[in-house]
N, C-alpha and C positions, 0 to 999 in steps of 0.2 A: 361205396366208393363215391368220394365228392369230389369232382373238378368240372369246372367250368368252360373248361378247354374241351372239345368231343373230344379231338386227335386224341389227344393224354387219355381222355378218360378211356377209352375202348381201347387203346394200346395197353394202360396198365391192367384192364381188366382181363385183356386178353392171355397176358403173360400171369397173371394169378390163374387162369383157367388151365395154362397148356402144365402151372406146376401143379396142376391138381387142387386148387381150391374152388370153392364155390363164388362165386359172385350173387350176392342175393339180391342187390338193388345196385343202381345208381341214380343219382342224385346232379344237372348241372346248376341248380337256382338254389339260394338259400332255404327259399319255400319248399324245393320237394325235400332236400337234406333236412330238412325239421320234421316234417311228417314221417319220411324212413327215420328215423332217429327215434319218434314216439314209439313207435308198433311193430316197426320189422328185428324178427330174431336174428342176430348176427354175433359170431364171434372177435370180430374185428372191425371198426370202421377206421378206414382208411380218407384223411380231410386235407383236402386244400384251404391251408390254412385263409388263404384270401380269394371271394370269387368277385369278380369285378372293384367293386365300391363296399365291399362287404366283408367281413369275417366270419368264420363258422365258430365262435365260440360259441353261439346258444347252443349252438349243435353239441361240441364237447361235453359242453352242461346237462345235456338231456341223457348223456351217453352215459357220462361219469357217475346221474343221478340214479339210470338205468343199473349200476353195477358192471356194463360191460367195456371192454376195454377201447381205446383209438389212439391212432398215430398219426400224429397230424407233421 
């Protein structure tokens, strides 16, 4: 889960928890969402498409290059 917001980011990972999914990482800096992005197993990444002055498309890119799926 990438957002840059806490509030957002722990509200939507909370309601993915209470529907029974896992949250495996979050991410609020470019920098950590690239590192999750390299190495952490996940079925789903979930991107805010912009965090501050930034975009998470390398993120998509490592994601897409991984095979695994995102919705940004």
């Amino acid at each position: 889960m990438v957002e840059d917001v806490a509030p957002i980011r722990m509200m939507v990972c909370d309601m993915l928890e209470e529907l029974g999914d896992k949250v495996i990482a979050e991410a609020g800096t470019l920098k950590e969402a690239i590192e999750v992005a390299r190495v952490a197993d996940f079925d789903l990444a979930i991107l805010d498409l912009r965090l501050a002055d930034e975009t998470t498309e390398l993120v998509a890119e490592i994601t897409r290059g991984r095979e695994l799926q995102f919705f940004s």
